[in-house]
PAMIDO-22606 format. One record per residue (C-alpha): residue number from 1; x, y, z negated; residue in three letters. Coordinates in steps of 0.05 Angstrom, whole numbers, plus 32768, in hexadecimal, padded with zeros to 4 digits. Layout:
REM residues N
> pos; X; Y; Z; code
> NUM; X; Y; Z; ALA
...
END
This chain:
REM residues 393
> pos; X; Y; Z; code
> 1; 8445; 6DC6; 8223; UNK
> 2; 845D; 6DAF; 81DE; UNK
> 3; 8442; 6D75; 81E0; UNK
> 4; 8479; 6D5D; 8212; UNK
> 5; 84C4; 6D60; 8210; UNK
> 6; 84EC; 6D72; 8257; UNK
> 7; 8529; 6D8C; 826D; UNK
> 8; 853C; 6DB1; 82A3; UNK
> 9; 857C; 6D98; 82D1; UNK
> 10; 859B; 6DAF; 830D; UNK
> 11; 85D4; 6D89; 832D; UNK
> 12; 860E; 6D9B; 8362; UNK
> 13; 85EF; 6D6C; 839C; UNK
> 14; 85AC; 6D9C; 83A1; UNK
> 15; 8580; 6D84; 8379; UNK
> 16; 8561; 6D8E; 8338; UNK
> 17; 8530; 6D6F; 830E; UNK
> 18; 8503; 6D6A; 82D2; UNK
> 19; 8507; 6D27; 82A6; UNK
> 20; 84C2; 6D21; 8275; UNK
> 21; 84C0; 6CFA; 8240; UNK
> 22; 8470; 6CEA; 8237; UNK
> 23; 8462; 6CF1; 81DF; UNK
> 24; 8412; 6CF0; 81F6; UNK
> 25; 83E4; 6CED; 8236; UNK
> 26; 83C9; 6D35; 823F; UNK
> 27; 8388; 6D44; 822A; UNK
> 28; 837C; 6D96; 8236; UNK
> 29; 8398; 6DC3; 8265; UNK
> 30; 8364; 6DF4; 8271; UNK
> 31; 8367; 6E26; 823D; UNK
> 32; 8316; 6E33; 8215; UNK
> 33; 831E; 6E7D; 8249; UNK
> 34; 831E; 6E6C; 8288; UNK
> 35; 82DF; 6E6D; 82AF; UNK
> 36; 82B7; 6E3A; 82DF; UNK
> 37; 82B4; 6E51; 832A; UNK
> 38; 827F; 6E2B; 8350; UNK
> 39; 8267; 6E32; 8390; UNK
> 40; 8216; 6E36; 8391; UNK
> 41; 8204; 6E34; 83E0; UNK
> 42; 8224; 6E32; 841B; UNK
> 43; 820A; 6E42; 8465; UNK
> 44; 823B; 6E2C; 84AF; UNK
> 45; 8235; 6E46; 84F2; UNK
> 46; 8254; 6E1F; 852D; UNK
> 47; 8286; 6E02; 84F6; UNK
> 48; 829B; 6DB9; 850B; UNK
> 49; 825D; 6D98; 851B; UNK
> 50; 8236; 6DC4; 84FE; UNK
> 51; 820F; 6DEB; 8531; UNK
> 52; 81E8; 6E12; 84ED; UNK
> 53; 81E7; 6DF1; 84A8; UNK
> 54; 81D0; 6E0E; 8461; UNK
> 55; 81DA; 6DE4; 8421; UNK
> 56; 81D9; 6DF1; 83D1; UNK
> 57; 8204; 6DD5; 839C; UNK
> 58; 81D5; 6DDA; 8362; UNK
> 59; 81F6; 6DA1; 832F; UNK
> 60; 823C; 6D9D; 8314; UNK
> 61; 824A; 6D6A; 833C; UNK
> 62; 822F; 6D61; 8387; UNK
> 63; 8230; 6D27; 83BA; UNK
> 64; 8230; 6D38; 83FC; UNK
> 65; 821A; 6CEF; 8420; UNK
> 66; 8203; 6CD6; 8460; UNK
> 67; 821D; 6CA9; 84A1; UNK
> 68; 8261; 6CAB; 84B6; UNK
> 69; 826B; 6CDD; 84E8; UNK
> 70; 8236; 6D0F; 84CC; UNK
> 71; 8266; 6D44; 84B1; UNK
> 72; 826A; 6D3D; 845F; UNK
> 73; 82B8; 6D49; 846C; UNK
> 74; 82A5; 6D82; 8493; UNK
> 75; 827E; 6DA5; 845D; UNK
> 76; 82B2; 6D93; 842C; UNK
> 77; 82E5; 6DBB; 8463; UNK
> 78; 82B1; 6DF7; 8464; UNK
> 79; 82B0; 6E04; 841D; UNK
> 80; 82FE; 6DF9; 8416; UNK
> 81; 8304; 6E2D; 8450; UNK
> 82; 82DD; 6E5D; 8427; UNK
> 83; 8311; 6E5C; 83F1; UNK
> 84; 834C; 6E62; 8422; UNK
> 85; 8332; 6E7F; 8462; UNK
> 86; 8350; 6E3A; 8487; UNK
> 87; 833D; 6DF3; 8498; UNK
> 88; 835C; 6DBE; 845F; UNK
> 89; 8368; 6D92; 84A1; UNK
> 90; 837E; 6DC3; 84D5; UNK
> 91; 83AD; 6E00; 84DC; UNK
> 92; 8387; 6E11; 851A; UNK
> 93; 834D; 6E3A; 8519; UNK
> 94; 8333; 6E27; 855E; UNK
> 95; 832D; 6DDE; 853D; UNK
> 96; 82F1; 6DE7; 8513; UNK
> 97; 82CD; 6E0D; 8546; UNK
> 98; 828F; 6DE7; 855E; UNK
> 99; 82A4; 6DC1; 85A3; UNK
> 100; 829E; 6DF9; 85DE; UNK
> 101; 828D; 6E36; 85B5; UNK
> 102; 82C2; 6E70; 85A4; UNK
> 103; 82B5; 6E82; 855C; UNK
> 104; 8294; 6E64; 8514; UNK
> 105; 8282; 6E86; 84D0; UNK
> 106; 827A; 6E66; 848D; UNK
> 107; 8252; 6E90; 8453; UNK
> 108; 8250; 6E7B; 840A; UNK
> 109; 823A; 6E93; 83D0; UNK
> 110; 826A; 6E88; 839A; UNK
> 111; 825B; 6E8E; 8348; UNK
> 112; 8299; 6EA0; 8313; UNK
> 113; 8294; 6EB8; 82CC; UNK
> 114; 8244; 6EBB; 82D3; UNK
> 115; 824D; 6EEA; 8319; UNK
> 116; 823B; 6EDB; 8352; UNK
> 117; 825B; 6EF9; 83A2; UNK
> 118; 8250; 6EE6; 83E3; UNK
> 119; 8286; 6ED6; 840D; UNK
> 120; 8286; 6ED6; 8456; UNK
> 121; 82B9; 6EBD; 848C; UNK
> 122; 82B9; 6EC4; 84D2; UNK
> 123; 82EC; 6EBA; 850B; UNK
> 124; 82E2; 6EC2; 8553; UNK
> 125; 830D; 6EC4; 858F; UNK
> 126; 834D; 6EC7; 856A; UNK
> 127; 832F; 6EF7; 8536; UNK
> 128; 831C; 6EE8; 84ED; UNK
> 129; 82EA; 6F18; 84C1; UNK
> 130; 82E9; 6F0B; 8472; UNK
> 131; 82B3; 6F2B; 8453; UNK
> 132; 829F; 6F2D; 83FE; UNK
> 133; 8264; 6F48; 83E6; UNK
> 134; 8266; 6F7D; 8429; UNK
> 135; 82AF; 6F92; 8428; UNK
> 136; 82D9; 6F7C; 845C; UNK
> 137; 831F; 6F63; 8443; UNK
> 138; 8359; 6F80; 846C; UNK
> 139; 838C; 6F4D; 8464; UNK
> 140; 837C; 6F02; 844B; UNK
> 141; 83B9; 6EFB; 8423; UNK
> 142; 8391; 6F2A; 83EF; UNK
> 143; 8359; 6EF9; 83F1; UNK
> 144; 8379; 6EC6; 83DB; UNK
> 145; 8375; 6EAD; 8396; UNK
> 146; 8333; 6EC1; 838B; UNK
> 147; 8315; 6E79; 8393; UNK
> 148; 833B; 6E3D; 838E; UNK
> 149; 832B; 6DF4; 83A5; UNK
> 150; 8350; 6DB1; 83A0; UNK
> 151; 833B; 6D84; 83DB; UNK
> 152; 8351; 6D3B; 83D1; UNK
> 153; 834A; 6D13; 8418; UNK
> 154; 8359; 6CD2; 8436; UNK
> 155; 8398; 6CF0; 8458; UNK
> 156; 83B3; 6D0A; 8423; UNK
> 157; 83EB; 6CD5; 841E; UNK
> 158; 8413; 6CFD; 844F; UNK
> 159; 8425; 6D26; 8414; UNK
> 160; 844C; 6CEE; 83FF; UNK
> 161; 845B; 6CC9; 8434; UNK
> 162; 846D; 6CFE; 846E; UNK
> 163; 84A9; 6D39; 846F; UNK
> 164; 84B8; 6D6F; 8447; UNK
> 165; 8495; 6D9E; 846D; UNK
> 166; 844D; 6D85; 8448; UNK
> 167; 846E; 6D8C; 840A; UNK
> 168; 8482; 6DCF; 8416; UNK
> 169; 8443; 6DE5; 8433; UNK
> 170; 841E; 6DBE; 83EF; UNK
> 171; 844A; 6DE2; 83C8; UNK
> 172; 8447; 6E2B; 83E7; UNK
> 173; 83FA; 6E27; 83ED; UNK
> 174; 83F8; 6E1B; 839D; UNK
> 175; 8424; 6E5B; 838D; UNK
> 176; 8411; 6E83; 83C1; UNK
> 177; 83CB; 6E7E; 83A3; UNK
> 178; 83E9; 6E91; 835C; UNK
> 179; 841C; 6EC1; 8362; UNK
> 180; 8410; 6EF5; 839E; UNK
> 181; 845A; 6F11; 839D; UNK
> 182; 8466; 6EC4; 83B0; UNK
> 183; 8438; 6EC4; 83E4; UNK
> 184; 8453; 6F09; 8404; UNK
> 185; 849E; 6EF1; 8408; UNK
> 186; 848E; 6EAC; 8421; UNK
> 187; 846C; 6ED9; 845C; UNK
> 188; 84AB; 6EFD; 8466; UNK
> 189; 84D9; 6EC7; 845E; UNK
> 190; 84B8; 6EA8; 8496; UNK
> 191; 84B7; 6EDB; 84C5; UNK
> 192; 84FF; 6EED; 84BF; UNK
> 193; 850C; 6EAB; 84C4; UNK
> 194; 84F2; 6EA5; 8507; UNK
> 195; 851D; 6EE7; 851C; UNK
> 196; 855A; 6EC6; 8506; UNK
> 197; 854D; 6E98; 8529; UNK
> 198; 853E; 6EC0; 8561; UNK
> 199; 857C; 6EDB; 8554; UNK
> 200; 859F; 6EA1; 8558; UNK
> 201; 858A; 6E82; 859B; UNK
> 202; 8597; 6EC7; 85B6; UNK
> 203; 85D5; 6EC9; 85A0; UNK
> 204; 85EA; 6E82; 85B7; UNK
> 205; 85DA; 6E98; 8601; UNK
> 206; 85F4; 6EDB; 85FD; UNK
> 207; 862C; 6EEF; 85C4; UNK
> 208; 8634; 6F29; 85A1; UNK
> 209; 865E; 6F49; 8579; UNK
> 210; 8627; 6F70; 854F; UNK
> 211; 8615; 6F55; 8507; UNK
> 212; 85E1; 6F89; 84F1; UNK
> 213; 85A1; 6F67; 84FF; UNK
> 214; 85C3; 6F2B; 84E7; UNK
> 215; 85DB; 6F46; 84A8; UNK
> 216; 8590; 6F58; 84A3; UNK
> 217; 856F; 6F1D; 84A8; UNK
> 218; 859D; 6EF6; 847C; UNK
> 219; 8590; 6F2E; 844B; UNK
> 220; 854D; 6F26; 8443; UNK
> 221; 854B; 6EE4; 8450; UNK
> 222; 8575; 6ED5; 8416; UNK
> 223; 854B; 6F14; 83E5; UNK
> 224; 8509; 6EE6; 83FB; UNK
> 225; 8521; 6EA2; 83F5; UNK
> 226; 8540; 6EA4; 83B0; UNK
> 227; 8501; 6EC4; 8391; UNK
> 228; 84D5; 6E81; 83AD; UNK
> 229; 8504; 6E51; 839B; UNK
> 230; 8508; 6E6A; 834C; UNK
> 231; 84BE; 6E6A; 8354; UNK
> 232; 84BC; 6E1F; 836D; UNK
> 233; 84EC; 6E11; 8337; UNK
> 234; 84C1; 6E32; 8306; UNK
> 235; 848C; 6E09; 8320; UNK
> 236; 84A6; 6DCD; 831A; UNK
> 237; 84B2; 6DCC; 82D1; UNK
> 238; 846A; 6DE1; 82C4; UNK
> 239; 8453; 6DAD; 82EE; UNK
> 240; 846C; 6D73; 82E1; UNK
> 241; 844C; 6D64; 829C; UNK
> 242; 8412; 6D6A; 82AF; UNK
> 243; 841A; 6D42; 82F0; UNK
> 244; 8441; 6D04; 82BE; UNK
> 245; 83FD; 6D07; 829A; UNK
> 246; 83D1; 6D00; 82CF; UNK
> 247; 83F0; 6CCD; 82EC; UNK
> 248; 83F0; 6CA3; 82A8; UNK
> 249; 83AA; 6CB0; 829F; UNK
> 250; 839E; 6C98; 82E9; UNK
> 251; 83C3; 6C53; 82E8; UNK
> 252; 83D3; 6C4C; 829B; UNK
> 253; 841E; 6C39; 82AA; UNK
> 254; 8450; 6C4E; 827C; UNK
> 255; 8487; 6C5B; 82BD; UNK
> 256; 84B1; 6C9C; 82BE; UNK
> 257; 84A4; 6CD3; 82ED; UNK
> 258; 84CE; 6CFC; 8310; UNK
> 259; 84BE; 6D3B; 833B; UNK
> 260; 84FF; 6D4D; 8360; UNK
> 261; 850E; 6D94; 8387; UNK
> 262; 853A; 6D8A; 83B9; UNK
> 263; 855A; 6DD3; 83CF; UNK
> 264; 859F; 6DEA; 83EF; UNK
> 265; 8596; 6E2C; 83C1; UNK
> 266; 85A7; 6DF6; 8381; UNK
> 267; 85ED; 6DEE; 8398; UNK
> 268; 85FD; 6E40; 83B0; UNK
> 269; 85CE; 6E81; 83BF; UNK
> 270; 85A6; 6E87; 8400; UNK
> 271; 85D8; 6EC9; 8424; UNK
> 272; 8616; 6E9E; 840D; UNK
> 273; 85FA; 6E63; 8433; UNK
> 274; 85D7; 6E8D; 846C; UNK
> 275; 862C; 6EA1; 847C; UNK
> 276; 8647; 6E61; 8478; UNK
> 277; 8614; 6E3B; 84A7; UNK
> 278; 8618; 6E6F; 84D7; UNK
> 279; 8647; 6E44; 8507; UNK
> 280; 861F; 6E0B; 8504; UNK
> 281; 85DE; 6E3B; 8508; UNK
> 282; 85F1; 6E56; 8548; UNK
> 283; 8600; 6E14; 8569; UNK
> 284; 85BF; 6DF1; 8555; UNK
> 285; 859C; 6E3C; 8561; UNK
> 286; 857B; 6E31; 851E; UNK
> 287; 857D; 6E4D; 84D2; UNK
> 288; 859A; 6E06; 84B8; UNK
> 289; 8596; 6E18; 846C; UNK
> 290; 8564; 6E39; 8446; UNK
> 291; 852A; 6E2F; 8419; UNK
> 292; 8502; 6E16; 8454; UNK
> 293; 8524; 6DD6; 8456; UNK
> 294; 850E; 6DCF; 840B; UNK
> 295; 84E8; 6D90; 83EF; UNK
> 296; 84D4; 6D68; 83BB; UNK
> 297; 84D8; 6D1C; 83AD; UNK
> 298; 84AD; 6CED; 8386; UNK
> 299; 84CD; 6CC9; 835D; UNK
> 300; 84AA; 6C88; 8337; UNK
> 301; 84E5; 6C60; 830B; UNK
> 302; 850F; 6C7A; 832B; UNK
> 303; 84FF; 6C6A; 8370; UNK
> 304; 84EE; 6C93; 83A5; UNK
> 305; 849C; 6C7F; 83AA; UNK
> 306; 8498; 6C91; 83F7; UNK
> 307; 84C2; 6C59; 83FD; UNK
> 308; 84C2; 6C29; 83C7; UNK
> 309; 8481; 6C37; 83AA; UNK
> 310; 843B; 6C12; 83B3; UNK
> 311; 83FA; 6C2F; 83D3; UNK
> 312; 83DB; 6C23; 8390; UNK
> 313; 8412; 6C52; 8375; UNK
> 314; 8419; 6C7F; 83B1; UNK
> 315; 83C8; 6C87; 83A5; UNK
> 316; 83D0; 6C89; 8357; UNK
> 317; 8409; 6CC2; 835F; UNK
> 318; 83E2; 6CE9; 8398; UNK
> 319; 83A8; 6CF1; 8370; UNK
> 320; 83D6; 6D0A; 8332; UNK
> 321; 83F8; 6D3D; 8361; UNK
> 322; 83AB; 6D5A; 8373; UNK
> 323; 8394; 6D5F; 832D; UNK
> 324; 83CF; 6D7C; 830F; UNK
> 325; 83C5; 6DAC; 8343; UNK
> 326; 8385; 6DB5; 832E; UNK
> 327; 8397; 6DC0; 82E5; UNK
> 328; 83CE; 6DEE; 82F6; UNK
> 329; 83A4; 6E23; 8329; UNK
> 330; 8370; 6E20; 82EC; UNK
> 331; 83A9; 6E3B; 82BD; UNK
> 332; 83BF; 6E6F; 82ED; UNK
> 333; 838F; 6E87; 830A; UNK
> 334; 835C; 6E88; 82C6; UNK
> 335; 831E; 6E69; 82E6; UNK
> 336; 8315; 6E15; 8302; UNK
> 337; 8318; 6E05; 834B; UNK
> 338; 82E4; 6DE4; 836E; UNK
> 339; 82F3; 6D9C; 8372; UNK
> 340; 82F2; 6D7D; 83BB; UNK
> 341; 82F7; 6D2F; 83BE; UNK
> 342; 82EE; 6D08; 8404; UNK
> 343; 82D5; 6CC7; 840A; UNK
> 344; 82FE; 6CB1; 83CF; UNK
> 345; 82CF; 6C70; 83C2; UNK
> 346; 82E4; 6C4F; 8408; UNK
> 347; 832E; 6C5A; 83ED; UNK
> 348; 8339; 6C4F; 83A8; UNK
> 349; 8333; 6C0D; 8382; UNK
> 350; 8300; 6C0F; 834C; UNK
> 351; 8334; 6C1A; 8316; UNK
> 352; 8354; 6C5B; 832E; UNK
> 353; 8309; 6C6B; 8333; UNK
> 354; 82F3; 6C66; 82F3; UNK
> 355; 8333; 6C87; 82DC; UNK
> 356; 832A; 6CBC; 8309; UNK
> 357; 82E9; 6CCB; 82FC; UNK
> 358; 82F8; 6CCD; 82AC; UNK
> 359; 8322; 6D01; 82B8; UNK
> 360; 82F6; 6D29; 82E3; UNK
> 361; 82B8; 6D26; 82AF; UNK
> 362; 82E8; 6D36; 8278; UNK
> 363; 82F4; 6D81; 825E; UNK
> 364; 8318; 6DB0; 828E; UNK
> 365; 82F8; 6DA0; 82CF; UNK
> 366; 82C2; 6DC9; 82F0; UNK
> 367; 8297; 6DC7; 8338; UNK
> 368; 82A5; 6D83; 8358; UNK
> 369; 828B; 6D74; 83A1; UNK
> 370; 829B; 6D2D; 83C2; UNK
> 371; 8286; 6D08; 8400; UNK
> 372; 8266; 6CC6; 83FC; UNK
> 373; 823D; 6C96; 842F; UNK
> 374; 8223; 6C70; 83F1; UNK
> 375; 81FA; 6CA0; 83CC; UNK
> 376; 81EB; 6C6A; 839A; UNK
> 377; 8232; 6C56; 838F; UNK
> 378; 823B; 6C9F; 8372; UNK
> 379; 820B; 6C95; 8347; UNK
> 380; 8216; 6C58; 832A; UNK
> 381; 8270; 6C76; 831D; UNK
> 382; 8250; 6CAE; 8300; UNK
> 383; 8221; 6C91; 82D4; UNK
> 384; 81D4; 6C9A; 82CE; UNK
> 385; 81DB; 6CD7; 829F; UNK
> 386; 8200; 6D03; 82D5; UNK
> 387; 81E2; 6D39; 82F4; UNK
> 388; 81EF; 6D32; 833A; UNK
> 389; 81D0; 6D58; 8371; UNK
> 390; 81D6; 6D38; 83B8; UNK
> 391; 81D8; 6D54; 8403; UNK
> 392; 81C4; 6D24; 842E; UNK
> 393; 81DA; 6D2F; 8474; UNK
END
């Protein structure tokens, strides 16, 4: 990162901060070693509306077009579920089960560092089966990391525009594919979290005088929580630059950025505020402080761009979130994700367009797969010498 200049604050109200001064717009992340993953085919079972479905991704960059309504999202969902085991649009499994049947697989054949494996997911009646070249994975967590995909959709906005709770989840899905230990105590976090707060609406109802399994929970709460949040701070100092030069590349503004982490564990550690909230825990029968409530503002000139900003700018800033994201699992993790984009020609204005699509052809970007109902407007953003391979649906 020399080519940027940052420091690092923290101040008393809980917050902290990275200020970037820009010296040049960044050219090269991805480091001459890391490898291209692609996927090369790709067959559904009862996924969506999919009753059975095979397709191939033979070019660098593939167009999945067709009507409205005939399920290029869909396949976009299937191969981002093959990199995470989970729908991009749902938490719930049951959702991207074909209408009035109890179970779906996906199967794709991936390709990394001239390899190739077959990976296979099923889930029925409650129960999921992840399969790689004929050996059963015990536990998902371990799977995870292996592939990688950034999925840029229509919705995305609500990254910006909704709670903290799809910042934290944005966040926590980046590390937890990057750094496993990260994944494993955000696991136990939450479920002692929910036994505290067990706890605590069992003790509202019916007191006691016995601390141990509080002492406990707060314990561990406090051992798990403070490794995350030095890992989110962590984070956010390696992300930043690179999301400031996206988002000058995208819009070709000069305005400062600012990526703020909001977190009670800024002003005092986790156990020390676990003790003091315990009054005011017990009364609202929930665990009030903690690096659950974490979040993270956007900042654009120093106004908050949820609020003050533009769509233009909440579109321009989105986008710079995704492909920083991009940039920074292809550090990590030493290979490029597949690239997911959604209908992004029915919501972008043909500048952001172009601009997005120079930095997508430039060096450091691999696979990319995007939905379309205008085959020949793909071609024509692309330009004639792209080799483009299309699925029509």
């Amino acid at each position: 990162m020399s080519s940027y200049q940052y420091r690092y604050v923290s101040f008393p109200n809980g917050v902290c901060t990275v200020f970037l001064n820009l010296q040049r717009i960044y050219k090269k992340f991805c480091s001459p070693s890391i490898c291209l993953t692609t996927i090369r085919k790709i067959s559904v079972i009862q996924y969506r509306n999919y009753s059975t479905g095979n397709f191939e991704f033979s070019q660098p960059v593939t167009c999945i077009t067709g009507p409205n309504g005939s399920g290029k999202t869909n396949l976009l969902d299937a191969v981002y579920y093959l990199c995470y085991t989970k729908s991009y649009f749902t938490a719930y499994q049951q959702n991207v089960v074909q209408t009035g049947l109890d179970g779906f697989r996906v199967e794709g054949v991936f390709e990394k560092d001239g390899k190739t494996e077959t990976v296979s997911c099923k889930w029925k009646q409650g129960k999921k089966e992840l399969i790689c070249d004929g050996v059963e994975y015990d536990r998902v967590a371990e799977y995870i990391g292996k592939y990688a995909a950034v999925m840029i959709a229509p919705d995305d906005l609500e990254l910006i525009n909704n709670g903290g709770e799809e910042r934290r989840k944005w966040v926590d899905s980046i590390l937890g594919q990057t750094d496993k230990v990260y994944l494993e105590s955000l696991m136990q976090y939450q479920r002692v979290l929910q036994q505290r707060n067990a706890w605590l609406k069992q003790q509202f109802q019916n007191p006691s005088t016995d601390s141990i399994a509080l002492d406990f929970y707060n314990d561990q709460l406090a051992m798990h929580g403070e490794y995350i949040h030095q890992k989110r701070k962590l984070f956010l100092v390696e992300f930043l630059p690179l999301l400031d030069a996206y988002y000058h590349q995208l819009c070709g503004g000069r305005e400062e950025i600012k990526m703020i982490y909001e977190s009670d564990l800024l002003q005092k550690p986790m156990l020390q505020w676990l003790k003091e909230s315990l009054q005011n825990d017990l009364r609202l029968q929930r665990t009030t402080r903690g690096i659950h409530k974490d979040d993270w503002a956007y900042v654009l000139e120093n106004a908050l761009i949820r609020q003050f900003g533009s769509q233009g700018q909440k579109k321009s800033y989105l986008f710079a979130l995704k492909l920083a994201q991009y940039a920074y699992l292809s550090k990590v993790l030493g290979h490029l994700p597949i690239l997911l984009l959604d209908d992004i020609f029915e919501k972008l204005d043909q500048n952001r367009i172009e601009a997005l699509l120079r930095i997508i052809r430039g060096e450091g970007f691999g696979q990319v797969l995007l939905t379309d109902t205008h085959p020949e407007r793909v071609r024509a953003a692309f330009g004639a010498e792209a080799a483009i391979h299309f699925v029509q649906l």
